[in-house]
N, C-alpha and C positions, 0 to 999 in steps of 0.2 A: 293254065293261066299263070302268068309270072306278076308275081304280088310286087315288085319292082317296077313295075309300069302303073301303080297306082300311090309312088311315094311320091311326094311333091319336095321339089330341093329347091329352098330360097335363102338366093345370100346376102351375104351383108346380117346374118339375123344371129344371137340378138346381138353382134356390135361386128363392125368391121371387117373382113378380111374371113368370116365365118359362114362355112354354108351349111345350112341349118336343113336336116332331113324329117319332115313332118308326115308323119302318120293320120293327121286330120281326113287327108283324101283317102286314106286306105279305108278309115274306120266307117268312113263316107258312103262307099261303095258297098253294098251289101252282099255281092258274087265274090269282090275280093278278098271283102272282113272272112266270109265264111272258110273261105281256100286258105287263109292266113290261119282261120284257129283248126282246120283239117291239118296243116301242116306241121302246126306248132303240138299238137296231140300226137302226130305220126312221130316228133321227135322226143316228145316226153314219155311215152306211154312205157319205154321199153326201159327204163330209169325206175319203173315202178313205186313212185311216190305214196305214202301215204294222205300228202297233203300240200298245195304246190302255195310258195309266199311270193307277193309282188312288193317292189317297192316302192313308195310313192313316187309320181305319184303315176304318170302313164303305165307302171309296173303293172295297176292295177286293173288296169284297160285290158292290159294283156292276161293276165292270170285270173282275173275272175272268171271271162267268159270260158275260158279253158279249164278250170276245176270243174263247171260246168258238165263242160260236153264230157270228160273225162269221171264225172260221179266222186268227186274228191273233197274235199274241205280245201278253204282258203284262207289267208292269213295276210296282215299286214307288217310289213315296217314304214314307219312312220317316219317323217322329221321331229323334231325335238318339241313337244308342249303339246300333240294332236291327240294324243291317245288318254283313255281314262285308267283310271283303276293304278292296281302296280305294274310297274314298267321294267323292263331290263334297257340300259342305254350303251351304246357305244361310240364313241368317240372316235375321230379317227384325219389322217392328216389328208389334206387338201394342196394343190399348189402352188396358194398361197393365203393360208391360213387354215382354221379346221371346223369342221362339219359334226351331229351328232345324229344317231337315227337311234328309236325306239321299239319293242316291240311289248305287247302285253306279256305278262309272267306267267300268266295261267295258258298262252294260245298254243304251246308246242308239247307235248308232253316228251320226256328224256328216251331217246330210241327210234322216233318217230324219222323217218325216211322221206326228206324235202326236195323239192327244186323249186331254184328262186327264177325268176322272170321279172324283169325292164325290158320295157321295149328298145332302147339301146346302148350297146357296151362302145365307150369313148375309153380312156383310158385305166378302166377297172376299178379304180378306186375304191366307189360306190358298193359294187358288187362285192369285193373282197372284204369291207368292213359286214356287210350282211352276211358273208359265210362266216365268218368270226364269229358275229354276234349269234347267228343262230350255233352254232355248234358249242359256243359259252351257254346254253341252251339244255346240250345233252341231244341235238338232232344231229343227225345222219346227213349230210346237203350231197345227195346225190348229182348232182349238175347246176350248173346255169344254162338259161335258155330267153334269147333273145327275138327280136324281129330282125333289128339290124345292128351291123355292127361296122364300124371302123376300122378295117384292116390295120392301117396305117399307121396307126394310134397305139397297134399292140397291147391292148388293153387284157387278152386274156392272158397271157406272160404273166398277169399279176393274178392271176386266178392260179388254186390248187385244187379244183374240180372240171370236168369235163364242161365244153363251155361251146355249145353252138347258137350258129346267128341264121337265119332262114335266107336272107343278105347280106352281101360283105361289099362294101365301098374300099376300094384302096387308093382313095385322093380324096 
């Protein structure tokens, strides 16, 4: 099954000139979601995580059901004000302006062997502040791991961990 034939591309979304690739229809599909998280465990399994973190928030989409099927723990990073307790934050630039995501202080312990998951890499930004943050952390970030990704955008060029997408768009 090619999990590519279950993304739906609508443009103009959300403004102008953008074509917006939506995973609503994947997650929709029950044959596809399932070949989607077989695939995405065939890519992570060998990265041998302790415990795999998504970002908010479709991150989450992707990474829970996959700790899951994988027997793992999961974890969040947040946007800025979502999470309880003590937080670690990091800050990071945008652009054009800047962005802040969180994680809880007790969710990682120092050593701990991660791969983070969004379901897709645009320009990295995102991603590379969550390897940051987690590794200010004392984790290990063994990889990123996507659904899909942006060729064109070049987004893992901004990554300094191994970074695969299950689909690559290059327009």
């Amino acid at each position: 099954m090619n999990i590519k034939d279950h993304i739906r591309s609508i443009p103009d979304f959300p403004k102008p000139g953008i074509l917006f690739y939506d995973i609503s229809t994947l997650l929709a599909h029950a044959d596809a979601w399932q070949e989607t998280v077989r695939q995405l465990s065939d890519a992570v399994r060998p990265h041998k995580p302790d415990l795999l973190v998504g970002i908010e928030s479709r991150g989450f989409l992707v990474a829970a059901p996959l700790a899951l099927s994988l027997g793992l723990g999961f974890v969040m990073i947040r946007k800025r004000g979502k999470l309880p307790g003590d937080i670690i934050t990091h800050s990071y630039d945008l652009e054009y302006g800047t962005d802040t995501i969180e994680i809880q202080a007790d969710a990682i312990k120092p050593g701990s062997r991660v791969v983070v998951l969004d379901d897709l890499l645009a320009t990295g930004g995102t991603m590379a502040a969550a390897v940051s943050l987690l590794r200010r952390m004392g984790a290990e970030v063994a990889a990123a791991q996507f659904i899909i990704e942006l060729g064109f955008l070049n987004g893992a060029a901004k990554l300094d961990v191994p970074a695969q997408a299950l689909v690559t768009y290059e327009s």
